[in-house]
FITIVEX-850212 format. One record per residue (C-alpha): residue number from 1; chain; x, y, z. Coordinates in pm, 1 decimal, m for minus. Layout:
<rs>
r pos NUM, unit A, xx X, yy Y, zz Z
...
</rs>
This chain:
<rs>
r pos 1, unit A, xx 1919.7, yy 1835.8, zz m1297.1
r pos 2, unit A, xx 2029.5, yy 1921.7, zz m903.2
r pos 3, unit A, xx 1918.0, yy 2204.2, zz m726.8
r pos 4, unit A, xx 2087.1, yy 2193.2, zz m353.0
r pos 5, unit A, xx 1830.6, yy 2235.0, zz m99.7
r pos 6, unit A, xx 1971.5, yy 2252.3, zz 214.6
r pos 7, unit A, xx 2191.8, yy 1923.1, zz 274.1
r pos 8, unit A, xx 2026.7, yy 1744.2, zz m2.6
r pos 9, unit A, xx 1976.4, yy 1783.3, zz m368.4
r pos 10, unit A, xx 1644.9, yy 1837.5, zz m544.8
r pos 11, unit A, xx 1678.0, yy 1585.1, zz m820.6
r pos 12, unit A, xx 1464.2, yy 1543.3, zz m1137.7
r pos 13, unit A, xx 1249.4, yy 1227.7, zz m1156.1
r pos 14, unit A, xx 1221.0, yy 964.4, zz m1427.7
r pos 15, unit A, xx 911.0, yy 781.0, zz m1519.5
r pos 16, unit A, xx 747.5, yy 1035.8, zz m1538.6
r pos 17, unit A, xx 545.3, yy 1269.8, zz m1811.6
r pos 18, unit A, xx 345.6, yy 1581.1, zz m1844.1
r pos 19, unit A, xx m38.6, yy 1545.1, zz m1837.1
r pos 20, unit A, xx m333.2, yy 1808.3, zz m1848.0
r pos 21, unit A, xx m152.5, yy 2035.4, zz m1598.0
r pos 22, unit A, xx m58.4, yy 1783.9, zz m1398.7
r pos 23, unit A, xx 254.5, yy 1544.3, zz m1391.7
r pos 24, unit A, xx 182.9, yy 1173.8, zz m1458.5
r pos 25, unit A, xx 403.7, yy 957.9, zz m1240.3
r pos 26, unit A, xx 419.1, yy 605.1, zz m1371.6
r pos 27, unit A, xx 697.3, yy 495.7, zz m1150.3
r pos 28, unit A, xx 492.5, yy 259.5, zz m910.5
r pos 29, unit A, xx 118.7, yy 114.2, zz m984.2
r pos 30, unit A, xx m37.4, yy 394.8, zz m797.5
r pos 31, unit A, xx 16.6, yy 619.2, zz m1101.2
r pos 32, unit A, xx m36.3, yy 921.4, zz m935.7
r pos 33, unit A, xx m130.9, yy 1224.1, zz m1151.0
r pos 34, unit A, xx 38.9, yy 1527.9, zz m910.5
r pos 35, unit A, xx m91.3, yy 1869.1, zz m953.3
r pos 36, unit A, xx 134.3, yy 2205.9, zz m930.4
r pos 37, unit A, xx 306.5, yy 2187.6, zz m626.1
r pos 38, unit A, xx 162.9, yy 1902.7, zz m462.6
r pos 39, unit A, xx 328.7, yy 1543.5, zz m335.0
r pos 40, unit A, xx 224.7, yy 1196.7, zz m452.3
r pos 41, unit A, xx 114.6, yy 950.1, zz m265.8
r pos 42, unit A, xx 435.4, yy 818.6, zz m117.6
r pos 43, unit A, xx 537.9, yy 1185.8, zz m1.3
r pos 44, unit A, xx 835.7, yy 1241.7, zz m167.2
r pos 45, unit A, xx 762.4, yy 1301.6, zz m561.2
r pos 46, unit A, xx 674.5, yy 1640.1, zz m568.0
r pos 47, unit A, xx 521.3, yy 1865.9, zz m886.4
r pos 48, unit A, xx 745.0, yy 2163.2, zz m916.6
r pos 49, unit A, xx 698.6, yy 2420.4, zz m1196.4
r pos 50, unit A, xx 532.0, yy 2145.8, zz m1395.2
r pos 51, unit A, xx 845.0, yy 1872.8, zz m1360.4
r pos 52, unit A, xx 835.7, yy 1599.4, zz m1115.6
r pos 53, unit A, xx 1139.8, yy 1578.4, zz m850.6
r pos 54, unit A, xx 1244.2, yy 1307.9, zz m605.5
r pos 55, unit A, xx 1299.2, yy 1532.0, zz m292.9
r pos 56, unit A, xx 1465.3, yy 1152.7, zz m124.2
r pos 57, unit A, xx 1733.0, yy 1148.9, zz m348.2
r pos 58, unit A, xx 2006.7, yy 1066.0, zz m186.7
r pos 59, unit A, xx 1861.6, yy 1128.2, zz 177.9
r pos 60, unit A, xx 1968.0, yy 810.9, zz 358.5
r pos 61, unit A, xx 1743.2, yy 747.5, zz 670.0
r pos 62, unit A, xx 1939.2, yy 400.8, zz 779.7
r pos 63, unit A, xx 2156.8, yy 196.0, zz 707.6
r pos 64, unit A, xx 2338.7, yy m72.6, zz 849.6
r pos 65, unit A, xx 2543.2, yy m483.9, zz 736.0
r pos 66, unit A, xx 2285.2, yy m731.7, zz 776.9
r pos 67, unit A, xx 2298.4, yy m1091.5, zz 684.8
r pos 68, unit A, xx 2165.5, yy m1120.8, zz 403.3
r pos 69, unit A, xx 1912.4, yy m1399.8, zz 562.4
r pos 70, unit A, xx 1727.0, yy m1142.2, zz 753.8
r pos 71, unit A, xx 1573.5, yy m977.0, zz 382.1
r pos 72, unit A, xx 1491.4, yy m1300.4, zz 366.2
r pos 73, unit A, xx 1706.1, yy m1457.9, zz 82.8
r pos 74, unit A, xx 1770.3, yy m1775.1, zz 206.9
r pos 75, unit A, xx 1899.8, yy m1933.6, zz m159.2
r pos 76, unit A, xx 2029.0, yy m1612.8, zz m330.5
r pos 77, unit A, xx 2415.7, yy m1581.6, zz m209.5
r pos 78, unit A, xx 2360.3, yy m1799.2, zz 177.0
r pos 79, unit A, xx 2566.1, yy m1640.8, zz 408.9
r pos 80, unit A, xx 2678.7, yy m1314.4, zz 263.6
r pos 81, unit A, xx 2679.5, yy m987.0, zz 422.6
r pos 82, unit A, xx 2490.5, yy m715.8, zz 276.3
r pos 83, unit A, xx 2472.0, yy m291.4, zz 356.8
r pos 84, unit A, xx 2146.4, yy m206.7, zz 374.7
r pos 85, unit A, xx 2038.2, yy 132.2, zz 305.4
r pos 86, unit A, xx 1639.3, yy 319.8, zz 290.4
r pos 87, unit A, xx 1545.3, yy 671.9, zz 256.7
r pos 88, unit A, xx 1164.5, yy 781.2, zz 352.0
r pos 89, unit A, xx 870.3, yy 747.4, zz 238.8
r pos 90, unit A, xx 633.0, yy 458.7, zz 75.9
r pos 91, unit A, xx 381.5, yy 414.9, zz m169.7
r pos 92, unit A, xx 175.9, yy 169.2, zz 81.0
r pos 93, unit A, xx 28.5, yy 245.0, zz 430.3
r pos 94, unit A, xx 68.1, yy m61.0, zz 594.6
r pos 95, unit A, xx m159.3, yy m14.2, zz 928.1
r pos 96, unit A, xx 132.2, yy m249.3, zz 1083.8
r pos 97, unit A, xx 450.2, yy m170.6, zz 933.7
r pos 98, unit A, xx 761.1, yy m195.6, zz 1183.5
r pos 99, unit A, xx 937.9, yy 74.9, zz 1006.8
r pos 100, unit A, xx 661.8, yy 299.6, zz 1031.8
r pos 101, unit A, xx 870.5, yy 582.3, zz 1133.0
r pos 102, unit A, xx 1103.5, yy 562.9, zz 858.3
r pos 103, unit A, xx 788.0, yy 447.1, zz 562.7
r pos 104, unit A, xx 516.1, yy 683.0, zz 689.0
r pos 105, unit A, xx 716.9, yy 995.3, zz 757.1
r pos 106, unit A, xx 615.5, yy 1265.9, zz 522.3
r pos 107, unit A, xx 936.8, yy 1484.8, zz 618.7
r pos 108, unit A, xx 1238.2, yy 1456.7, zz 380.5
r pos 109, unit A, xx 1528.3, yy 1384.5, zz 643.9
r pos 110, unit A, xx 1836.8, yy 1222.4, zz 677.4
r pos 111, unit A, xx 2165.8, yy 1277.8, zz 549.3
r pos 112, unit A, xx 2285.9, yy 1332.9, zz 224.2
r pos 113, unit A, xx 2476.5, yy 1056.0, zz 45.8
r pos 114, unit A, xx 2660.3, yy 1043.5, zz m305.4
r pos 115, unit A, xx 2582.0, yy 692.3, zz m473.7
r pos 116, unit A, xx 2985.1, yy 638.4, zz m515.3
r pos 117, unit A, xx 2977.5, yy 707.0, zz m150.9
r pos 118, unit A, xx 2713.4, yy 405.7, zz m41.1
r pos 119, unit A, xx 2951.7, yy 192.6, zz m259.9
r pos 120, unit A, xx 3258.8, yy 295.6, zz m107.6
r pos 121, unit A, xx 3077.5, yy 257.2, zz 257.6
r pos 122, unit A, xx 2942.2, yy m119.9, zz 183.1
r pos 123, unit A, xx 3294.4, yy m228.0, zz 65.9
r pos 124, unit A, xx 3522.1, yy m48.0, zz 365.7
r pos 125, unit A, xx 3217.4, yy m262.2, zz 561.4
r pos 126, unit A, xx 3327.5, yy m568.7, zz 404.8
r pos 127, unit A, xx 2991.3, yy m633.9, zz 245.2
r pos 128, unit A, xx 2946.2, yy m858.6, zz m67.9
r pos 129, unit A, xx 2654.7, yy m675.2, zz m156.7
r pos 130, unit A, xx 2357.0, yy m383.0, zz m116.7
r pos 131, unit A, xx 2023.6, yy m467.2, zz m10.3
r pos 132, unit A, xx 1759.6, yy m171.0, zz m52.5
r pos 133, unit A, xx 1528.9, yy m218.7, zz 209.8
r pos 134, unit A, xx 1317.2, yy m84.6, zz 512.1
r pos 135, unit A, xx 1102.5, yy 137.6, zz 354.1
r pos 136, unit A, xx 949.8, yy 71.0, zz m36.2
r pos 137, unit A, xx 1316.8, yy 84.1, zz m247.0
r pos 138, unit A, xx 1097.2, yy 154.6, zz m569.1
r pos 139, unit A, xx 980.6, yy 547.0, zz m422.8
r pos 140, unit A, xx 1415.2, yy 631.1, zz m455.2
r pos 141, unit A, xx 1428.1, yy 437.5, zz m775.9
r pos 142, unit A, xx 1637.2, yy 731.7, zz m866.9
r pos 143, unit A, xx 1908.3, yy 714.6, zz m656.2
r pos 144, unit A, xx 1877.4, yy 327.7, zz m627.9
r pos 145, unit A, xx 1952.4, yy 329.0, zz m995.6
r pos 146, unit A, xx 2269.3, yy 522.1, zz m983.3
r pos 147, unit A, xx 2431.8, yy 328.6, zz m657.9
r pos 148, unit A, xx 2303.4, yy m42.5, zz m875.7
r pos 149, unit A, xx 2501.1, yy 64.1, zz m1175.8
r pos 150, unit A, xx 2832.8, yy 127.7, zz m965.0
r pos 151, unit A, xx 2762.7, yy m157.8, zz m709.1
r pos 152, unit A, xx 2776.5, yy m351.6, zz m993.6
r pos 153, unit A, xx 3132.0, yy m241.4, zz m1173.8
r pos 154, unit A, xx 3277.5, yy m239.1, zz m841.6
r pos 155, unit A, xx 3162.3, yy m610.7, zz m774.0
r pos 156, unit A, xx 2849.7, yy m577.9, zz m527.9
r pos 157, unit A, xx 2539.0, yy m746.7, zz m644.5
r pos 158, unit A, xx 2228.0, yy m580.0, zz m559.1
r pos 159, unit A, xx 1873.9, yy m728.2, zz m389.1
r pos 160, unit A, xx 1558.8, yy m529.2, zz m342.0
r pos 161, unit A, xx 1300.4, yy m550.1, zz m17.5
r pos 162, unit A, xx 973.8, yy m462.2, zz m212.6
r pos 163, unit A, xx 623.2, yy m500.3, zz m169.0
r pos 164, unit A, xx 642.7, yy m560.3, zz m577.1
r pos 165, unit A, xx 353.0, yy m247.0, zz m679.5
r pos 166, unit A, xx 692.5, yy m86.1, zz m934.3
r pos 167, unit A, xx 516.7, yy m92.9, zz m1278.8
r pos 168, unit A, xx 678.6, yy m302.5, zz m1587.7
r pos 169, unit A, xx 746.2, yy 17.7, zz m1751.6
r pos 170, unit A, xx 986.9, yy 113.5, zz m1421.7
r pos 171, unit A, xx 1112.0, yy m244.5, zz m1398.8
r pos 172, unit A, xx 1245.7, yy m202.3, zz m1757.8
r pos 173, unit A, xx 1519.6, yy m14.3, zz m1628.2
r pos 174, unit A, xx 1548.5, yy m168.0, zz m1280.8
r pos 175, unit A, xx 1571.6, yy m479.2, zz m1397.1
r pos 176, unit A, xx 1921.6, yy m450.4, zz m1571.3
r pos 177, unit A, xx 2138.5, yy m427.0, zz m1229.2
r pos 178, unit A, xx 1875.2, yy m591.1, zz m1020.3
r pos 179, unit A, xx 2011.8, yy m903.5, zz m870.6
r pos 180, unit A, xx 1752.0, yy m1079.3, zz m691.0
r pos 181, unit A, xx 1414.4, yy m947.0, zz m474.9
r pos 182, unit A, xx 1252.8, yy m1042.9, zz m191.5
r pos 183, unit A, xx 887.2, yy m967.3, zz m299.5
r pos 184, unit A, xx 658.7, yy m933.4, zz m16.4
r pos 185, unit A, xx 271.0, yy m1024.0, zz m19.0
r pos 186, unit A, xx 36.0, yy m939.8, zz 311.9
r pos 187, unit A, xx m228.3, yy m1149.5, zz 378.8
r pos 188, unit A, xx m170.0, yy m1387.5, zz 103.9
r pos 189, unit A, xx m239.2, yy m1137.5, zz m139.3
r pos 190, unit A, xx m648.5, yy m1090.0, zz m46.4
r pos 191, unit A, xx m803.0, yy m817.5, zz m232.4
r pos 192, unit A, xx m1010.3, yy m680.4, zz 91.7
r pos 193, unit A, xx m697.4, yy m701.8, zz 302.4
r pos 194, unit A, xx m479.1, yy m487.0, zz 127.5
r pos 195, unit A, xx m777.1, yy m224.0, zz 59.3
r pos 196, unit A, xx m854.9, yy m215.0, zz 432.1
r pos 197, unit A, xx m500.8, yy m245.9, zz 635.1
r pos 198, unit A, xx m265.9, yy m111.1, zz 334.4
r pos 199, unit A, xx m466.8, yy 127.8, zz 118.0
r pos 200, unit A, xx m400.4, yy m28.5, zz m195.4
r pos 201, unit A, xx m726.2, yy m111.7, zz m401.6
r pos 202, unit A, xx m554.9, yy m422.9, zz m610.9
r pos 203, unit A, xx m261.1, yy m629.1, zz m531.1
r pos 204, unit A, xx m295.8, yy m773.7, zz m902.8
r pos 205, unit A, xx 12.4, yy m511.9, zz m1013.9
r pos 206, unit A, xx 253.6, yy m727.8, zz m774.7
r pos 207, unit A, xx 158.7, yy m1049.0, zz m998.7
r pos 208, unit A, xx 259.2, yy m849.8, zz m1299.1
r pos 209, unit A, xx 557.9, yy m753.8, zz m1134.4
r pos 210, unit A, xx 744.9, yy m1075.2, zz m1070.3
r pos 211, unit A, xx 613.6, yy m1175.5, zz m1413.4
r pos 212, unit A, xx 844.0, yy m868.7, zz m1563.3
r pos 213, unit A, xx 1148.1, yy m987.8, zz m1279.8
r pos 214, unit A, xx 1111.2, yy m1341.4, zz m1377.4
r pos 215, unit A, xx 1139.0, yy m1229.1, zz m1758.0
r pos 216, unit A, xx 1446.9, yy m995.4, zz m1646.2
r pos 217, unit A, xx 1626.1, yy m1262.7, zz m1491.4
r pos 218, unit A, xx 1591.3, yy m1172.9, zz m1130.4
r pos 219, unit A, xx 1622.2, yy m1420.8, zz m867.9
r pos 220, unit A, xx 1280.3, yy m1410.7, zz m685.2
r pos 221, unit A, xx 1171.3, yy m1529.0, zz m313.0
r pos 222, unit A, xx 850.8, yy m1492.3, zz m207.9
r pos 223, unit A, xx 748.2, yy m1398.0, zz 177.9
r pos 224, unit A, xx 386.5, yy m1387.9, zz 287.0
r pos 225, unit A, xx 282.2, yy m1209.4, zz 620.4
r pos 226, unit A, xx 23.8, yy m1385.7, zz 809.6
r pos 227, unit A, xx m222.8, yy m1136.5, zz 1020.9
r pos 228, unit A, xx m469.8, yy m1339.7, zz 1224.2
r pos 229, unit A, xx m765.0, yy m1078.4, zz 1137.1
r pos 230, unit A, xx m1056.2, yy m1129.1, zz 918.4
r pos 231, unit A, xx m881.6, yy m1183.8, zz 535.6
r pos 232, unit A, xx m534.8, yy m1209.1, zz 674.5
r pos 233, unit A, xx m496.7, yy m1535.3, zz 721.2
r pos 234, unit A, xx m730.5, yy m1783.2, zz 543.1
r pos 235, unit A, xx m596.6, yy m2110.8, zz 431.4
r pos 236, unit A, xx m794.8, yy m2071.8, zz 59.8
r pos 237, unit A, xx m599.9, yy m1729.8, zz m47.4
r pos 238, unit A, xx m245.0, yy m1970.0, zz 55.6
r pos 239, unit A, xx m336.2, yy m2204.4, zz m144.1
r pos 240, unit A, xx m406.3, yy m2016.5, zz m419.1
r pos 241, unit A, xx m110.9, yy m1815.7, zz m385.6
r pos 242, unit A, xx 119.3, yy m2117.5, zz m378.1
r pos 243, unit A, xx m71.0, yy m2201.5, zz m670.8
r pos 244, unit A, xx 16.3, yy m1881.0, zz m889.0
r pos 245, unit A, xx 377.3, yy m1893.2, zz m766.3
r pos 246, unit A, xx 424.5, yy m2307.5, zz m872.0
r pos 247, unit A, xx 269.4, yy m2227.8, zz m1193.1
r pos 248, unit A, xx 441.6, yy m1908.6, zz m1285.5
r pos 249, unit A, xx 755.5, yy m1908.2, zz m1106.7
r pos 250, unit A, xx 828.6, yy m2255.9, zz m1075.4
r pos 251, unit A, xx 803.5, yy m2495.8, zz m752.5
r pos 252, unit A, xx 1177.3, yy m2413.2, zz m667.9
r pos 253, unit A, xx 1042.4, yy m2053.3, zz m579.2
r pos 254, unit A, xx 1146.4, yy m2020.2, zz m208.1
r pos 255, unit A, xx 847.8, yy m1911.9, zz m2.4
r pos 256, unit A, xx 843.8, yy m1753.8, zz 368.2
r pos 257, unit A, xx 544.2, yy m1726.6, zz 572.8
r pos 258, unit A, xx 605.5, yy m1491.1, zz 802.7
r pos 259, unit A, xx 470.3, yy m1490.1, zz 1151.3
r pos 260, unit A, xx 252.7, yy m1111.3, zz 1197.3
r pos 261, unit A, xx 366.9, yy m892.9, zz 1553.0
r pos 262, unit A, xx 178.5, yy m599.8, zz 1645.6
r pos 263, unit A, xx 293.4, yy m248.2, zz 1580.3
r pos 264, unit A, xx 223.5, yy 105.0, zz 1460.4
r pos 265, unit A, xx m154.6, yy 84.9, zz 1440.9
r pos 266, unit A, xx m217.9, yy m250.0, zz 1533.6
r pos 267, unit A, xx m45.6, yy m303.5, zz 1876.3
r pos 268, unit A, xx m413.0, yy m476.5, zz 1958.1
r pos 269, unit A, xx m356.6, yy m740.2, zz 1719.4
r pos 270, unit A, xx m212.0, yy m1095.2, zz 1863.4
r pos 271, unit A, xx 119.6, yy m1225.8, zz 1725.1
r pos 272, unit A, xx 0.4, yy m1518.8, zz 1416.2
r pos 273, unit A, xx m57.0, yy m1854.9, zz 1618.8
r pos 274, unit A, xx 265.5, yy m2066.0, zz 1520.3
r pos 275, unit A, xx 2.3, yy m2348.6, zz 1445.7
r pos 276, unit A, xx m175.3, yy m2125.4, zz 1181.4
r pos 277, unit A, xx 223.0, yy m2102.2, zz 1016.3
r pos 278, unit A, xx 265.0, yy m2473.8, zz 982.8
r pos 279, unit A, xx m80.1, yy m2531.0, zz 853.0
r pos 280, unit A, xx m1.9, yy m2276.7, zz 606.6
r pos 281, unit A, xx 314.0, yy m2425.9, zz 514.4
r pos 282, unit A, xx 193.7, yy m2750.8, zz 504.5
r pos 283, unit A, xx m119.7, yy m2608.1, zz 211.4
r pos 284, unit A, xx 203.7, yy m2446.1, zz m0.1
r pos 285, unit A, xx 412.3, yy m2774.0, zz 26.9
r pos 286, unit A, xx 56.5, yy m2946.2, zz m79.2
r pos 287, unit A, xx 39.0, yy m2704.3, zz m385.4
r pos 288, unit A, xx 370.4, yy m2854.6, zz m545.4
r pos 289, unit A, xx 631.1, yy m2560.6, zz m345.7
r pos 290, unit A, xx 953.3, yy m2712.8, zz m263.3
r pos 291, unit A, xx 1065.1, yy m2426.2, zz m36.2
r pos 292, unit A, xx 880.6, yy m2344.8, zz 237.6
r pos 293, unit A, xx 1009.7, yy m2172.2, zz 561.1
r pos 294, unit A, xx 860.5, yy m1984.3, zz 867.3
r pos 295, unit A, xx 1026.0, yy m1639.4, zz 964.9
r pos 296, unit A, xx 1021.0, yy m1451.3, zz 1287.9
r pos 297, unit A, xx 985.7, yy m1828.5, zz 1462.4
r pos 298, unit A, xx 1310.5, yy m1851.9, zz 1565.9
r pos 299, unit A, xx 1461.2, yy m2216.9, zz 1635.4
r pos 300, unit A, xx 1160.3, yy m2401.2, zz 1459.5
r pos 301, unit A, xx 1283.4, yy m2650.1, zz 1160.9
r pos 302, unit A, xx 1152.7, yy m2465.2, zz 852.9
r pos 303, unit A, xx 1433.4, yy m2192.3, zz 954.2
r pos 304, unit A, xx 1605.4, yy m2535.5, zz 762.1
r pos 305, unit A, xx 1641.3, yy m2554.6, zz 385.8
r pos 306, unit A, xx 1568.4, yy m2953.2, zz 304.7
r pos 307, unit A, xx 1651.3, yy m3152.5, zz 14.4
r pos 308, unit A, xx 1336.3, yy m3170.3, zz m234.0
r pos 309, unit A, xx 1405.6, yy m3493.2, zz m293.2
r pos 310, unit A, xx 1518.3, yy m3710.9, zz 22.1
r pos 311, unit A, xx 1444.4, yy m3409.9, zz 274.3
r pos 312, unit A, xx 1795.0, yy m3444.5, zz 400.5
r pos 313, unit A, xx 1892.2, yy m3115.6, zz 540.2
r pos 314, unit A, xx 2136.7, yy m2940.8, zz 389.7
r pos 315, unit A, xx 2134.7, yy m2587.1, zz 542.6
r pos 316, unit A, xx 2088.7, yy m2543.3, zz 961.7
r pos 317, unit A, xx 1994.3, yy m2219.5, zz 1018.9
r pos 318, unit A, xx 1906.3, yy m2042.0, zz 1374.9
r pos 319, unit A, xx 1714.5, yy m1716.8, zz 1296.9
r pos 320, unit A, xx 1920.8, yy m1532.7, zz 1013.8
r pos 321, unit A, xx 2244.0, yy m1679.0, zz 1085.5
r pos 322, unit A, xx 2354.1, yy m2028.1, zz 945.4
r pos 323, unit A, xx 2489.8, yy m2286.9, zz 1166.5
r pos 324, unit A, xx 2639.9, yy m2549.6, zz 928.1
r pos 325, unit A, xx 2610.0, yy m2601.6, zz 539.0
r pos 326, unit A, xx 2594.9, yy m2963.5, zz 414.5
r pos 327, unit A, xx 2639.5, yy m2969.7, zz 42.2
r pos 328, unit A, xx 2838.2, yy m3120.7, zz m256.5
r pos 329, unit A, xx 2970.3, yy m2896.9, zz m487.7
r pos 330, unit A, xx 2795.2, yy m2590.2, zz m458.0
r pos 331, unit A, xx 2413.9, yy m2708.4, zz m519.8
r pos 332, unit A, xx 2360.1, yy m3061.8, zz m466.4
r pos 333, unit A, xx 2229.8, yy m3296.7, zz m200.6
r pos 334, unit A, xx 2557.0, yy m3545.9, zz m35.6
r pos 335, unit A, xx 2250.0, yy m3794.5, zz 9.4
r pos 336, unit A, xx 2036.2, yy m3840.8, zz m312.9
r pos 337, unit A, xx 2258.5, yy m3601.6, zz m557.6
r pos 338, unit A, xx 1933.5, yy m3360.1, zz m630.2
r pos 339, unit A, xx 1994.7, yy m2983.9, zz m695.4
r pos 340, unit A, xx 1943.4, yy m2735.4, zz m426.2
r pos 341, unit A, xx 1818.3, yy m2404.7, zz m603.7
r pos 342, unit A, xx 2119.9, yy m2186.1, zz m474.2
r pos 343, unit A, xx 2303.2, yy m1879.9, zz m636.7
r pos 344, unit A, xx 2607.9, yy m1845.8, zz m534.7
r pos 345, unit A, xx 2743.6, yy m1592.6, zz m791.4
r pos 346, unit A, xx 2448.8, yy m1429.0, zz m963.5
r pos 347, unit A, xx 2478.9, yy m1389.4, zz m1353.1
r pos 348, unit A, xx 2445.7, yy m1003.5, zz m1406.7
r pos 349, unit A, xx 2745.5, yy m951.2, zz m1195.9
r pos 350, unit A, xx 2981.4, yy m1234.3, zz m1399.2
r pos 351, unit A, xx 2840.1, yy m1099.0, zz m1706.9
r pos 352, unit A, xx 2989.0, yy m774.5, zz m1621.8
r pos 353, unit A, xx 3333.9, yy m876.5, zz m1459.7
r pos 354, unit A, xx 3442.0, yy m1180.4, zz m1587.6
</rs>
């Protein structure tokens, strides 16, 4: 049900149930339980008259075309164009988030969008698909929902920016128009990191998370921010995170180390020492990943995606723009013949429109 408020709509939740007074939100791993006219955790599921509401639906914040490099999906659909679109709000509280003003705002705003309306904006825009990103896309599952399904009749495939804390029972139904994720760990995943810089007492849902993507058939790629403070950057928790994602997802996993800049509430913070990066890369290549890039280092070579097998390079990238594209048919290496995992037509959408 809709009830216009203002611009907006208030719009009933899903995954969510009545509980001892309360509403039980099982949408994302924080499971908040939301008494009578009070807001969970990520500031925009609200408890009204016993019923939970998303009071984001359909309250865009940004969006804008971005390559769809800059996510980063560097092997999911190289070179495409994507409309990116967030609303506010977040179910983390990342003390170093650069879209703090967007994720940590606990005022609904923006402007109210129909989800034909975001499909008919990304193809006027010429875009070949529609990234959810900026803020967490799982708090306006909702609405996300309702744009995937038409995005994908219309021909759009669909990625998701997540920090991966969505719960299987949520992914049951996201997974069925989601295309491919970029799932992003901080700090390699360290237990006291994310309890003391994001507020999140586990990071063991996001493991169970690509687990349920992996078994949905979404296309995964792994980034990994590095934070030179105490648990954000130690050389044991990258190996053992390589470890996990070789093991479970499979060595052709692309991984991205990302290098840390301050912001919000850690402008005292230095940016991550590039040398810290390529150690860290060289521990994931160690660990069996075939994969393995640095991100905001613009012009260094593991912007490049290399052959596996001969390390010829067969994508020359600057930043999130690709300079040249050396391939034979499709996926395979002119040198040595090995694959290059690459999608360049993902299966959900052919399944649907071929």
């Amino acid at each position: 049900m809709d009830v216009p408020i203002g611009l907006g709509r208030l719009h009933e939740a899903r995954f969510w149930r009545p509980e001892d007074g309360r509403v039980y939100c099982y949408l994302c791993s924080r499971r908040c339980r939301i008494p009578l006219d009070m807001i969970g955790f990520c500031g925009v599921r609200k408890n009204i008259d016993g019923k939970l509401y998303a009071l984001n639906y359909g309250m865009l914040i940004a969006r804008n075309v971005d390559p769809i490099e800059k996510k980063p999906l560097t092997h999911f659909m190289p070179g495409t164009m994507v409309y990116s679109i967030a609303t506010v709000g977040c179910n983390f509280a990342c003390q170093y988030c650069q879209n703090w003003d967007i994720s940590q705002r606990r005022e609904i705003s923006g402007v109210y969008t129909e989800p034909h309306e975001v499909v008919d904006d990304a193809l006027r825009t010429g875009a070949d698909g529609i990234s959810y990103t900026y803020n967490e896309p799982t708090i306006f599952a909702e609405y996300a929902l309702d744009i995937m399904e038409l995005a994908h009749r219309r021909g759009l495939f669909n990625t998701w920016v997540t920090n991966g804390y969505m719960t299987p029972e949520a992914l049951d139904e996201l997974g069925k128009d989601l295309d491919a994720a970029t799932v992003d760990f901080k700090g390699h995943g360290n237990q006291r990191f994310y309890r003391k810089y994001i507020y999140v007492s586990s990071s063991e849902p996001i493991f169970e998370s690509l687990l349920a993507m992996k078994d949905r058939d979404v296309f995964i790629e792994i980034t990994d921010l590095v934070v030179p403070v105490e648990d954000g950057y130690r050389y044991e928790d990258v190996r053992r995170l390589a470890r996990w994602i070789v093991e479970n997802l499979g060595p052709e996993t692309p991984f991205h180390l990302l290098r840390f800049h301050p912001d919000y509430r850690m402008i005292d913070v230095p940016h991550t020492p590039v040398e810290v990066l390529e150690r860290s890369a060289e521990i994931a290549r160690e660990e069996g990943l075939q994969y393995v890039y640095l991100g905001n280092v613009w012009g260094h070579p593991l912007e490049d995606t290399y052959c596996p097998s001969c390390g010829h390079k067969v994508i020359d990238r600057l930043g999130f723009y690709i300079k040249k594209i050396d391939l034979k048919d499709g996926d395979r290496c002119p040198k040595c013949g090995g694959r290059i995992n690459l999608v360049w037509r993902p299966k959900k959408l052919l399944a649907l429109n071929d």
